[in-house]
TIVO-2410 file (N, C-alpha, C; in nm, 3 decimals):
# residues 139
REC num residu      c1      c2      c3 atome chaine
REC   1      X  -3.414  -1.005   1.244     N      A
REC   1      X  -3.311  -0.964   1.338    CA      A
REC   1      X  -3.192  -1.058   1.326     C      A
REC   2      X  -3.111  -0.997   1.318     N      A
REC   2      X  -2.968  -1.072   1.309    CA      A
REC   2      X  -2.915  -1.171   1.435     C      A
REC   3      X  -2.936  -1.101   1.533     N      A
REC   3      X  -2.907  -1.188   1.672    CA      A
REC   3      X  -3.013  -1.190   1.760     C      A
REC   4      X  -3.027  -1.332   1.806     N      A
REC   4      X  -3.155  -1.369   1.911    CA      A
REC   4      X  -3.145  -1.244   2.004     C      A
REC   5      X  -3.257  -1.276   2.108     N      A
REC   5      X  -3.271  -1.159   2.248    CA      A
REC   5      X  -3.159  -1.223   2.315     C      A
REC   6      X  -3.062  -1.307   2.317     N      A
REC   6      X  -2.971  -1.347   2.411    CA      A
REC   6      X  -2.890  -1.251   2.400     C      A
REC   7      X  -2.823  -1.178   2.512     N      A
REC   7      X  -2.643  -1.009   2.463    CA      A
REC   7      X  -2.565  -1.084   2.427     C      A
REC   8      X  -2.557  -1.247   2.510     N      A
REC   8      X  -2.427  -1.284   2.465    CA      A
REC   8      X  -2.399  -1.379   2.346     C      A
REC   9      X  -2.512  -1.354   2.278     N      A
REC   9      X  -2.473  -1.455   2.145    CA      A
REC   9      X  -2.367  -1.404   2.063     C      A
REC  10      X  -2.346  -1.247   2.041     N      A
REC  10      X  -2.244  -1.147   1.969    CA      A
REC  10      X  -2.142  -1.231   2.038     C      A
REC  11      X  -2.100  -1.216   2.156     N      A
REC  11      X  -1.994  -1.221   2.225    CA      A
REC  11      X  -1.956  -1.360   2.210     C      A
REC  12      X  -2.017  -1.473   2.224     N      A
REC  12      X  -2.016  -1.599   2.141    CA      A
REC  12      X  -1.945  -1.621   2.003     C      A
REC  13      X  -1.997  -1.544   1.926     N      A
REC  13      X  -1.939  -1.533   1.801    CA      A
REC  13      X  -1.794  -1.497   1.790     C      A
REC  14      X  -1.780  -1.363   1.905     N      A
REC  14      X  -1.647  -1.284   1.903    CA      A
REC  14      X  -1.544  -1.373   1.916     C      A
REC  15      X  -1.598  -1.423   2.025     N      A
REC  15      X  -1.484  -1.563   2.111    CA      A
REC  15      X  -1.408  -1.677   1.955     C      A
REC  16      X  -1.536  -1.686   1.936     N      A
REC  16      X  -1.494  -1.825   1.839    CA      A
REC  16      X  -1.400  -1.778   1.739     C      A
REC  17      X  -1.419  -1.650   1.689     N      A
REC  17      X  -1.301  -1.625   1.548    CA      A
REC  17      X  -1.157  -1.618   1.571     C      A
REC  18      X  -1.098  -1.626   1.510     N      A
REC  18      X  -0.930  -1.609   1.537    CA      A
REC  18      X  -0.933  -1.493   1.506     C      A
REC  19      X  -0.797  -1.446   1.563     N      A
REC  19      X  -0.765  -1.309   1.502    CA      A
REC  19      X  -0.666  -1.262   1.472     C      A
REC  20      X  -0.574  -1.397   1.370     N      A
REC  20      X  -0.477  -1.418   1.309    CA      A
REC  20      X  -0.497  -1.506   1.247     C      A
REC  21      X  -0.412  -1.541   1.120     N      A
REC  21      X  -0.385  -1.710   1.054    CA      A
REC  21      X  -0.220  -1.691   1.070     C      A
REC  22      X  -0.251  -1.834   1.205     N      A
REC  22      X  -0.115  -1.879   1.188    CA      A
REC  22      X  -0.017  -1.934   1.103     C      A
REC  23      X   0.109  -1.831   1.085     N      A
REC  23      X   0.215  -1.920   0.976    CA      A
REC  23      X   0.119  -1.964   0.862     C      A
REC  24      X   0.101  -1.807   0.846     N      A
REC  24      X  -0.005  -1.771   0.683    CA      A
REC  24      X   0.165  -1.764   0.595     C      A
REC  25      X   0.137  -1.795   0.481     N      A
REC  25      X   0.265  -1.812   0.429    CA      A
REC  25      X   0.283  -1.690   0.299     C      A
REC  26      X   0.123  -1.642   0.259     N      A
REC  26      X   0.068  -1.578   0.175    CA      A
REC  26      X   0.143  -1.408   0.210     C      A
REC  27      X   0.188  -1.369   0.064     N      A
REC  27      X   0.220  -1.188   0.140    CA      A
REC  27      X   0.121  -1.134   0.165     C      A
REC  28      X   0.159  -1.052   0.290     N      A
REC  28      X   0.117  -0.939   0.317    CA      A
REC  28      X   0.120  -0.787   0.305     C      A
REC  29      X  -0.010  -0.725   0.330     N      A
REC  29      X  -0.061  -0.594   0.244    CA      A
REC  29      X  -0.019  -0.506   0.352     C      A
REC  30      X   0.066  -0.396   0.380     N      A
REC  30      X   0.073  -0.324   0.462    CA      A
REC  30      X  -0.014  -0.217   0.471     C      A
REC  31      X  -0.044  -0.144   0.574     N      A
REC  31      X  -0.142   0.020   0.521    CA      A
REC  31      X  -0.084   0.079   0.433     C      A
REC  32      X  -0.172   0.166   0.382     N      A
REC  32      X  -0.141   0.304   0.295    CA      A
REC  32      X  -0.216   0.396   0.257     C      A
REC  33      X  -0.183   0.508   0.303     N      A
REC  33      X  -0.267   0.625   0.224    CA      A
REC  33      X  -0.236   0.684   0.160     C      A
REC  34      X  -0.287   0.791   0.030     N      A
REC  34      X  -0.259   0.829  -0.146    CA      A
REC  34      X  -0.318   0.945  -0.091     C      A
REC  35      X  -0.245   1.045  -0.073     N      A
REC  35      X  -0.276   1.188  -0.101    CA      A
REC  35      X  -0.220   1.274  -0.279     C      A
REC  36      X  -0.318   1.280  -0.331     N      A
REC  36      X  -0.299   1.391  -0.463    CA      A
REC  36      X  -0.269   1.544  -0.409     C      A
REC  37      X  -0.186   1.610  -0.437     N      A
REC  37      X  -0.149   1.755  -0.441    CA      A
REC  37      X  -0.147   1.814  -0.574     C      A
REC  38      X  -0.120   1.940  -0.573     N      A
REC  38      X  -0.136   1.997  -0.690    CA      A
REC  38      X   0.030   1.953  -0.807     C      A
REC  39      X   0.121   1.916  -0.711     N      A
REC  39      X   0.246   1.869  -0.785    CA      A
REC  39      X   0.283   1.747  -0.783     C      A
REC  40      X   0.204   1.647  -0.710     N      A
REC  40      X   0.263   1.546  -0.708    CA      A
REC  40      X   0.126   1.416  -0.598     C      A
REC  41      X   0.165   1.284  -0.608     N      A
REC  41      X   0.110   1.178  -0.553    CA      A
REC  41      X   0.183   1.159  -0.399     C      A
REC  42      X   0.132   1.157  -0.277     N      A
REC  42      X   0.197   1.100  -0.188    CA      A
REC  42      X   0.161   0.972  -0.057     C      A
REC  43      X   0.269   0.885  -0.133     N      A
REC  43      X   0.181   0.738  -0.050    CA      A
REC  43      X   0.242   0.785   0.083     C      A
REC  44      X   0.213   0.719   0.229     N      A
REC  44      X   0.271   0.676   0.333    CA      A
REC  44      X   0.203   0.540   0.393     C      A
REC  45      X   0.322   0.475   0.410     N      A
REC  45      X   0.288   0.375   0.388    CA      A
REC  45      X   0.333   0.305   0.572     C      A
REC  46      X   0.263   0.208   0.615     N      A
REC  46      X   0.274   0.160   0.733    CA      A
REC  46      X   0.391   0.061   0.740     C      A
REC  47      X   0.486   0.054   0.761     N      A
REC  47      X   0.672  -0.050   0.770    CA      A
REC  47      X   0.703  -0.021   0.913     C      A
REC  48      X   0.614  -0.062   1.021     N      A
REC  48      X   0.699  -0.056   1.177    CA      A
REC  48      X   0.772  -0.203   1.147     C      A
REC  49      X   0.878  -0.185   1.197     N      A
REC  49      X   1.001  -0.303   1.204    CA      A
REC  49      X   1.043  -0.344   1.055     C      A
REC  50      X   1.048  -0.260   0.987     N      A
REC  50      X   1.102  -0.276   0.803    CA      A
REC  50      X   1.215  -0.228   0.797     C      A
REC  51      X   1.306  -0.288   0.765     N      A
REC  51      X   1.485  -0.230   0.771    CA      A
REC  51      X   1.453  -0.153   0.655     C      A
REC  52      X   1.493  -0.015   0.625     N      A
REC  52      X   1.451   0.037   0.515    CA      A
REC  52      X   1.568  -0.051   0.409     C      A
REC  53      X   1.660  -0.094   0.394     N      A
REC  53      X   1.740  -0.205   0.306    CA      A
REC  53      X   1.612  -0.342   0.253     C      A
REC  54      X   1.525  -0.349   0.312     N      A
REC  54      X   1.436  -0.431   0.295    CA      A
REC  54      X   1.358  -0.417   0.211     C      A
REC  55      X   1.332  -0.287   0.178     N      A
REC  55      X   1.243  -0.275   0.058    CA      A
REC  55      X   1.261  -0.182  -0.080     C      A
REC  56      X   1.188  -0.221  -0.159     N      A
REC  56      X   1.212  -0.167  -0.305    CA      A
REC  56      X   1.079  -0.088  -0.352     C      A
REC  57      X   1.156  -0.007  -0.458     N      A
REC  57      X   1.050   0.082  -0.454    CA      A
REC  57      X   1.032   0.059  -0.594     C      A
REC  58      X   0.970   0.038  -0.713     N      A
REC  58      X   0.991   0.102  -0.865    CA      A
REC  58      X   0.866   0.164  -0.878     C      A
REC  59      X   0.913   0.288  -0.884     N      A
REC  59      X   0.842   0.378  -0.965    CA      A
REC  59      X   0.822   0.383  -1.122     C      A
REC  60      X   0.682   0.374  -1.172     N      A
REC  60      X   0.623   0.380  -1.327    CA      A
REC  60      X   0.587   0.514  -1.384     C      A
REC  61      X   0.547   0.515  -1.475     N      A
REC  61      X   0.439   0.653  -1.506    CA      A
REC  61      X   0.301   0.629  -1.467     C      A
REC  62      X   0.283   0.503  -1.468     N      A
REC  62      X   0.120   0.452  -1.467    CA      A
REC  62      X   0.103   0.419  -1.296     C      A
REC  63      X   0.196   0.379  -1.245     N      A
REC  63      X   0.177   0.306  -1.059    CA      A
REC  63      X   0.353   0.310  -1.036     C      A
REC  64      X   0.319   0.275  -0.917     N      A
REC  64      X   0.418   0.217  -0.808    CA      A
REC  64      X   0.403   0.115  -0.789     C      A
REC  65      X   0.486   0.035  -0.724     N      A
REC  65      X   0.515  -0.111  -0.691    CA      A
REC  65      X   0.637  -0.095  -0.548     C      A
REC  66      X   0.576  -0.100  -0.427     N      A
REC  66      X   0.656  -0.127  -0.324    CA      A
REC  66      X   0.668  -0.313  -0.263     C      A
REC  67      X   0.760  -0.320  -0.245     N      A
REC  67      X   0.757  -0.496  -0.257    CA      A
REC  67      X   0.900  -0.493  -0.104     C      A
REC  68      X   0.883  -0.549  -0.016     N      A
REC  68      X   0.988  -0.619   0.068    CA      A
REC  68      X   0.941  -0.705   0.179     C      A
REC  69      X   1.080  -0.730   0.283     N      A
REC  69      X   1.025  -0.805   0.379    CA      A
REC  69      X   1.030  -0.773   0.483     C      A
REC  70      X   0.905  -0.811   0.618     N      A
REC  70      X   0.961  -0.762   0.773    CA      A
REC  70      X   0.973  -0.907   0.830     C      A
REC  71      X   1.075  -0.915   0.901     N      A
REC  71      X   1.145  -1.040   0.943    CA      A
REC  71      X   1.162  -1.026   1.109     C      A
REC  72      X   1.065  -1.075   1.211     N      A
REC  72      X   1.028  -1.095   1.314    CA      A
REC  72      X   1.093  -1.219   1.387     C      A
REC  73      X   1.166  -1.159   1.456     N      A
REC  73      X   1.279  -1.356   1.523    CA      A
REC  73      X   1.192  -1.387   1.648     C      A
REC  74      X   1.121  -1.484   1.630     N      A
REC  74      X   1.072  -1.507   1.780    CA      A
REC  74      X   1.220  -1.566   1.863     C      A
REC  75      X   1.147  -1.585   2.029     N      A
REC  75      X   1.259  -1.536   2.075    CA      A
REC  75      X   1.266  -1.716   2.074     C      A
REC  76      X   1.442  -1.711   2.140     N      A
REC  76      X   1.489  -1.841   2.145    CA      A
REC  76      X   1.470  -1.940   2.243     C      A
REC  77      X   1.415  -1.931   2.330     N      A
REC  77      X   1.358  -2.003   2.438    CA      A
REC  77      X   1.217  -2.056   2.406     C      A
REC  78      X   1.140  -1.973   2.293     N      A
REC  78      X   1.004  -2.020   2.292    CA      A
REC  78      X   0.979  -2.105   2.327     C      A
REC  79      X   0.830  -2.141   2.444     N      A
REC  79      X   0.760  -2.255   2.461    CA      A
REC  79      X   0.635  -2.264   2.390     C      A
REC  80      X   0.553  -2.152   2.395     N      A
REC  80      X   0.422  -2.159   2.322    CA      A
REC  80      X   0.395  -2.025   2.244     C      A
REC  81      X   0.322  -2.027   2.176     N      A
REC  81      X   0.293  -1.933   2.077    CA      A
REC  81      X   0.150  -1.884   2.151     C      A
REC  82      X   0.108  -1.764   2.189     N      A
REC  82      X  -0.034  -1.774   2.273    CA      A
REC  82      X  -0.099  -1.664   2.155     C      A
REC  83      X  -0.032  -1.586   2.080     N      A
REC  83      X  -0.094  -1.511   1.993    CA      A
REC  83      X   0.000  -1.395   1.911     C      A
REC  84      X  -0.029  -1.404   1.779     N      A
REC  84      X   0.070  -1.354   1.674    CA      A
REC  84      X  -0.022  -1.279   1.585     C      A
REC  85      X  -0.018  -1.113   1.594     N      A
REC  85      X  -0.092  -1.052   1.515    CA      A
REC  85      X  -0.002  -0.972   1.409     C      A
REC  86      X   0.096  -0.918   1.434     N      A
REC  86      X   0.212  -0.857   1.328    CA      A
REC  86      X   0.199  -0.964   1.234     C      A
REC  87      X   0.255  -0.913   1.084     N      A
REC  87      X   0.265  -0.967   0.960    CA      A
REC  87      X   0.388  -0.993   0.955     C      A
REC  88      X   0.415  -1.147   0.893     N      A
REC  88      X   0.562  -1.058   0.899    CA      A
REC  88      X   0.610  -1.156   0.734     C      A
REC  89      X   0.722  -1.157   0.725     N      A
REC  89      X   0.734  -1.222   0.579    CA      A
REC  89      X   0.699  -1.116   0.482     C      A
REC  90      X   0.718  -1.180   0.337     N      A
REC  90      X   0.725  -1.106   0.212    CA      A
REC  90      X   0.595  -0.980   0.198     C      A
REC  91      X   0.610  -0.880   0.155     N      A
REC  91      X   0.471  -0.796   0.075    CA      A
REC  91      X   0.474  -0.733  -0.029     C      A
REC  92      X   0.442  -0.692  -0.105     N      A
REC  92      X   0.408  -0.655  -0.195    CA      A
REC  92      X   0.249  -0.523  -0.190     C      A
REC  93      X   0.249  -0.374  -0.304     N      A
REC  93      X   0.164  -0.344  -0.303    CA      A
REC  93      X   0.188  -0.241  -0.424     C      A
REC  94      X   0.076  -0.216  -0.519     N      A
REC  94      X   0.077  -0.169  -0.627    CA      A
REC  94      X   0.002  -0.087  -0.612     C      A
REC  95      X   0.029   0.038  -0.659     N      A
REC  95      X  -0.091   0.154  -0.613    CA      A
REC  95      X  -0.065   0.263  -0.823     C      A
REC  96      X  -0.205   0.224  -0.852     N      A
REC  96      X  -0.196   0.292  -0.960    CA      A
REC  96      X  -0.245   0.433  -0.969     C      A
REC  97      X  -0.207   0.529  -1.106     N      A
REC  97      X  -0.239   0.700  -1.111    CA      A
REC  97      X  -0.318   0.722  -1.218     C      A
REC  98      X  -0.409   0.820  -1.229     N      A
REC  98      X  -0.495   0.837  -1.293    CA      A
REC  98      X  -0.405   0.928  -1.374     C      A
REC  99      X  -0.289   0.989  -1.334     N      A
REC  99      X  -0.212   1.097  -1.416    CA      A
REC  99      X  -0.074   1.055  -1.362     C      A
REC 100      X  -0.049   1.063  -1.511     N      A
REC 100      X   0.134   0.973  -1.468    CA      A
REC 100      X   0.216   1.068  -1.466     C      A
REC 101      X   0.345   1.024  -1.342     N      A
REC 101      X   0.399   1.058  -1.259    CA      A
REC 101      X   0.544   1.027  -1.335     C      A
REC 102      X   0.652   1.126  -1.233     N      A
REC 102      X   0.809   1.111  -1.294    CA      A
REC 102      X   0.860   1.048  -1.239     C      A
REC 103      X   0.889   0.936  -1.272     N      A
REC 103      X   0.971   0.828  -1.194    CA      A
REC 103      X   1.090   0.911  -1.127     C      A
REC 104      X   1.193   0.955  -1.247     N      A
REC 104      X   1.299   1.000  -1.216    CA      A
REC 104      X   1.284   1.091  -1.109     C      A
REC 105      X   1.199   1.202  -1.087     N      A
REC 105      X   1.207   1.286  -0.955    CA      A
REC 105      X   1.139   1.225  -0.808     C      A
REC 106      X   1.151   1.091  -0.834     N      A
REC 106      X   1.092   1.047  -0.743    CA      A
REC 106      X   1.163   1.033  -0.611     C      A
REC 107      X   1.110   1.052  -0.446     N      A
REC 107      X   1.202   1.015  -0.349    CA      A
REC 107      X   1.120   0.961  -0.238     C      A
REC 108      X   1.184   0.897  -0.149     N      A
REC 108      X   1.100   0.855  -0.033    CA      A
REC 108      X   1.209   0.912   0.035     C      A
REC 109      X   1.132   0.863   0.165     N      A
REC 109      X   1.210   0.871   0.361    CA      A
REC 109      X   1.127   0.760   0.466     C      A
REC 110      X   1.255   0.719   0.540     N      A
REC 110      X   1.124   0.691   0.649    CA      A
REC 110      X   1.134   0.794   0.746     C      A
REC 111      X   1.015   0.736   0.803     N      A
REC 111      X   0.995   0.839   0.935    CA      A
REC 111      X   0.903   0.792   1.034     C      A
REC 112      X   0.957   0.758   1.134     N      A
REC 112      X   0.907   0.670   1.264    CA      A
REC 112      X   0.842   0.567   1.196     C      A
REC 113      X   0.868   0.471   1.086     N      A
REC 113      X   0.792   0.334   1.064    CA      A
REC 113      X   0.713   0.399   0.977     C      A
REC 114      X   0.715   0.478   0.870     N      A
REC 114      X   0.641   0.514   0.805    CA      A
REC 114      X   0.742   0.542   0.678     C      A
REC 115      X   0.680   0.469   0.562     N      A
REC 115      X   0.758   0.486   0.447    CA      A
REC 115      X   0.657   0.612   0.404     C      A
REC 116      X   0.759   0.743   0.326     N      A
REC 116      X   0.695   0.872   0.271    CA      A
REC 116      X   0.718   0.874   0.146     C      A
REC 117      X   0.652   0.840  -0.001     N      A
REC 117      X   0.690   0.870  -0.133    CA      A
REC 117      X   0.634   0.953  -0.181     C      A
REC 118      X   0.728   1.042  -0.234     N      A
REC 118      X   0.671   1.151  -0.321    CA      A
REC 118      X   0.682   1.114  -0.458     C      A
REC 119      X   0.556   1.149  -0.547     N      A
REC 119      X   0.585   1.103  -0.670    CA      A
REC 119      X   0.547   1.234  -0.745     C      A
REC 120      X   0.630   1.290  -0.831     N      A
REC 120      X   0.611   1.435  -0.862    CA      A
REC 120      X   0.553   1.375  -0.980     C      A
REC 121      X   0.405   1.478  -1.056     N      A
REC 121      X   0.328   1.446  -1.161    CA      A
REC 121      X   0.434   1.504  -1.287     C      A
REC 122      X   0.417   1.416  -1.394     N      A
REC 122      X   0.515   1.439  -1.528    CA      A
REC 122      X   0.475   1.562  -1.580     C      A
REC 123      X   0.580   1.642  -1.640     N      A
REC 123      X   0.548   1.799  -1.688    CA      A
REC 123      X   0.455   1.753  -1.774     C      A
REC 124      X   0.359   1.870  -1.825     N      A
REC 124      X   0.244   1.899  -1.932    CA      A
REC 124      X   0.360   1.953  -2.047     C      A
REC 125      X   0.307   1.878  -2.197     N      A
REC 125      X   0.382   1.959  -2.317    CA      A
REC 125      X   0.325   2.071  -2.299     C      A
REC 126      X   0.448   2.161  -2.372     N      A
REC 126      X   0.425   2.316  -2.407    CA      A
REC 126      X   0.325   2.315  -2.507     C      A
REC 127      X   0.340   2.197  -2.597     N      A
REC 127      X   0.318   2.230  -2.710    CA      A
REC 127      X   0.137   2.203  -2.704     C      A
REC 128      X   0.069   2.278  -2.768     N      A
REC 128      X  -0.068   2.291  -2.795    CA      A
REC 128      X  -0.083   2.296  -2.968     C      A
REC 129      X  -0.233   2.158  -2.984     N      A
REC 129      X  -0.251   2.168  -3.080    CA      A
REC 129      X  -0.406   2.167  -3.127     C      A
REC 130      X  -0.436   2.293  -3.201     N      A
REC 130      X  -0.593   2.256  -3.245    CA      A
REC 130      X  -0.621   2.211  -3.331     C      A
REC 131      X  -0.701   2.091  -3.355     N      A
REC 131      X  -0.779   2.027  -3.396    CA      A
REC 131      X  -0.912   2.065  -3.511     C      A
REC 132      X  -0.914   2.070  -3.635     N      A
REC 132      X  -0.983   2.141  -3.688    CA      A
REC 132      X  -1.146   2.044  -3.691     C      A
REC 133      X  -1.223   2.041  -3.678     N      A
REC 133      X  -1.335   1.941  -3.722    CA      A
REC 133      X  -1.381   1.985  -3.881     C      A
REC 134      X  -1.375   1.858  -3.956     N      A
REC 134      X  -1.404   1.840  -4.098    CA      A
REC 134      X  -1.549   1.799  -4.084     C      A
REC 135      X  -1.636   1.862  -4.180     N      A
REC 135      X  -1.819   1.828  -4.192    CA      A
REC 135      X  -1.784   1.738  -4.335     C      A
REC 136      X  -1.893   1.667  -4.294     N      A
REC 136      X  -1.929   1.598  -4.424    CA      A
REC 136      X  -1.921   1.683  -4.576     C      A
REC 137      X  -1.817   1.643  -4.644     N      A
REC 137      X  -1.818   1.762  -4.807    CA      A
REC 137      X  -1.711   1.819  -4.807     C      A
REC 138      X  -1.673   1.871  -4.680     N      A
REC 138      X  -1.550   1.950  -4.661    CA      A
REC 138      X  -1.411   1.859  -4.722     C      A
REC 139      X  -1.332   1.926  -4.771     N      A
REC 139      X  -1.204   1.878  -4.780    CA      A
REC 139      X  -1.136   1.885  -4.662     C      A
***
């Protein structure tokens, strides 16, 4: 058994963890979810308080790369810090495709704190080619 017959040993535990690292200096990962459609990849991505000027987008054939900053002013009177869960400072996030995508038709939006990228999948050649298989002897 993981925890004695005591209820409040869990709650013991709960108490003791933080539930932040303060003036973490390390970037941070924002949410995101990857929907595939039949034409295209679409991230949305979590940026409440992200000036959309703040961030960059480059689109690949192989991934994306969204990279900026959210910049949080505590206020000017501060006396104590009692608890800081927003991220804030540099991020970065790379999200790769199993089927590469057109940079060039690429677009985002925000929308209520939500970055929207559409990444339209790269046309299929017209061109088709068969493949003959050669047997052993054959020319």
């Amino acid at each position: 058994m993981i925890f004695d017959d005591n209820p409040h040993a869990s709650i013991r535990i709960l108490r003791t963890r933080m539930p932040y690292a303060p003036f973490d200096m390390r970037p941070w990962s924002p949410a995101v979810n990857v929907f595939e459609t039949e034409q295209a990849m679409l991230l949305v991505v979590e940026l409440a308080g992200v000036e959309s000027s703040n961030v960059q987008i480059e689109a690949h054939p192989q991934f994306v790369r969204i990279a900026g900053v959210r910049q949080i002013a505590l206020p000017h009177d501060l006396r104590q810090l009692h608890r800081m869960e927003i991220a804030s400072g540099a991020f970065q996030i790379e999200v790769p495709f199993e089927r590469p995508i057109d940079p060039d038709r690429t677009n985002a939006r925000f929308n209520n704190g939500l970055l929207e990228i559409v990444l339209p999948f790269a046309g299929r050649s017209a061109r088709q080619i068969v493949v003959h298989i050669h047997r052993e002897g054959e020319p």
